[in-house]
C-alpha positions, 0 to 999 in steps of 0.5 A: 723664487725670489729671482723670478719674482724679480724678473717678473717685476722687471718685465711688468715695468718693462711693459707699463713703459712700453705701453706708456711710450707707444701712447705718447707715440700715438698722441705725437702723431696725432698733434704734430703728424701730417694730417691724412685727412686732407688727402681725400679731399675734394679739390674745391671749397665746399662753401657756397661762392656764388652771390646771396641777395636779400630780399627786403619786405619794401620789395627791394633786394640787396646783395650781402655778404655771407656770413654776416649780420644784418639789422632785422627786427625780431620776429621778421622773417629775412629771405635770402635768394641765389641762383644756381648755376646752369652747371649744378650738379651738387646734391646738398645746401647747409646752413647753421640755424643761430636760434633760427626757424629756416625754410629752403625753397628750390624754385617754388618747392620747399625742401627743408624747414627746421622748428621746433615750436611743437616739440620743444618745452620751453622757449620761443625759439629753436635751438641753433644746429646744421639744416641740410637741403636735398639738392639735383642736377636738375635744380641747375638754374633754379632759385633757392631761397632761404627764410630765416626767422628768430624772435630774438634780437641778438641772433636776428638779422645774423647769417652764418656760412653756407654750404653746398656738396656732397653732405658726408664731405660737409659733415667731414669739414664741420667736424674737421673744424669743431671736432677737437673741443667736443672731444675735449668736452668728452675727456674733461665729462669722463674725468670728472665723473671718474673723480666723483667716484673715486671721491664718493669711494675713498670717503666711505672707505677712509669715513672722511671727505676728499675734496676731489668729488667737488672738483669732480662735480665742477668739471662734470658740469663744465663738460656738459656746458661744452657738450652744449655748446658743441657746434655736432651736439645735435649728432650726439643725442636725438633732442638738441634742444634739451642739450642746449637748455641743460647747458644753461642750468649747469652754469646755473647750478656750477657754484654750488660744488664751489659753495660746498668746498668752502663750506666743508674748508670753514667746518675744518677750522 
């Protein structure tokens, strides 16, 4: 009996290290392997190459360079201007909103606007994510205009990348980009509230405090900040606006597991 105990120890462990062994294989690959997704990728950039002029409200129109920032007024709406090639045949124009309202014009016809000034519960201005304009073959030659307007003098006058293809490949290329640290924000939210009950579990079982709840409440917080923070955020719930005001009140409310722990530490002495 005692040896197949024994070998049946032997075999766990051997398991538990092959299990350990095929995780960090998988984790090696992943950081230091060639990356696959590059393969399928369309030969030409999906930014925007052609010329933006902005048109001034004196009537005269500047070429700028894109991204950017400019000296608007809050409030102001800034217009931007292209002219689509005689050869277009993309099928989406993007543009990230920096706490933005944005409107897209294909000739005279608006394709796509973005505000939240009916929906949101606090605020005077939307809170930033992707706008995506439907676009046609048919639009070659046209004119695309975009307005931008925001009542805040930090983000007045900035205009971040524009894009323009295939809108999966798009979205590939901004995930691609900022994919890693919204997963990071998820494994620190994950950990932290696997702290949190481990913490709140072991002080009801031992009827004593353990200083890892705290520590789990700072990481639990700090994850939603960077959740809200996250350039995909509005692909993760359906009101971004309410991720992007929660990431501000967990800022605001972080000192407070930190207030507890030196508080529950001065009590012990």
């Amino acid at each position: 009996m005692r040896t197949q105990k024994s070998n049946f120890q032997t075999m766990k462990y051997f398991f538990y290290i092959l299990m350990i062994a095929i995780l960090g294989w998988f984790c090696f690959m992943q950081l230091f392997g060639a990356n696959e997704q590059n393969y399928n990728n369309p030969s030409k950039s999906i930014i925007y190459s052609g010329s933006f002029y902005w048109n001034k409200e004196d009537g005269t129109k500047q070429k700028i360079d894109i991204p950017g920032t400019y000296e608007v007024k809050p409030g102001h709406t800034m217009v931007l201007t292209t002219t689509l090639p005689k050869d277009y045949d993309e099928t989406t124009f993007a543009i990230r909103s920096s706490l933005q309202d944005i409107q897209f014009y294909v000739g005279n016809s608006l394709r796509a606007q973005y505000s939240t000034k009916d929906t949101r519960m606090a605020g005077k201005n939307s809170a930033s994510r992707y706008i995506f304009c439907p676009t046609t073959y048919k639009d070659a030659g046209k004119t695309l205009r975009i307005e931008l307007t925001t009542y805040t003098s930090n983000y007045s006058g900035i205009v971040n990348e524009v894009y323009c293809g295939n809108k999966a490949e798009i979205w590939q290329y901004i995930y691609n980009t900022y994919g890693i640290s919204t997963f990071i924000a998820f494994f620190i939210l994950f950990t932290g509230i696997t702290s949190i009950l481990f913490g709140i579990a072991l002080k009801n079982v031992y009827h004593t405090t353990f200083d890892m709840e705290y520590f789990g409440w700072c990481m639990l917080m700090g994850s939603i900040w960077m959740l809200g923070e996250s350039k995909i955020r509005q692909i993760l719930v359906p009101n971004a606006s309410a991720l992007a005001a929660l990431c501000f009140v967990m800022i605001m409310l972080s000192p407070l597991p930190i207030l507890f722990y030196a508080d529950n530490i001065l009590n012990l002495i």
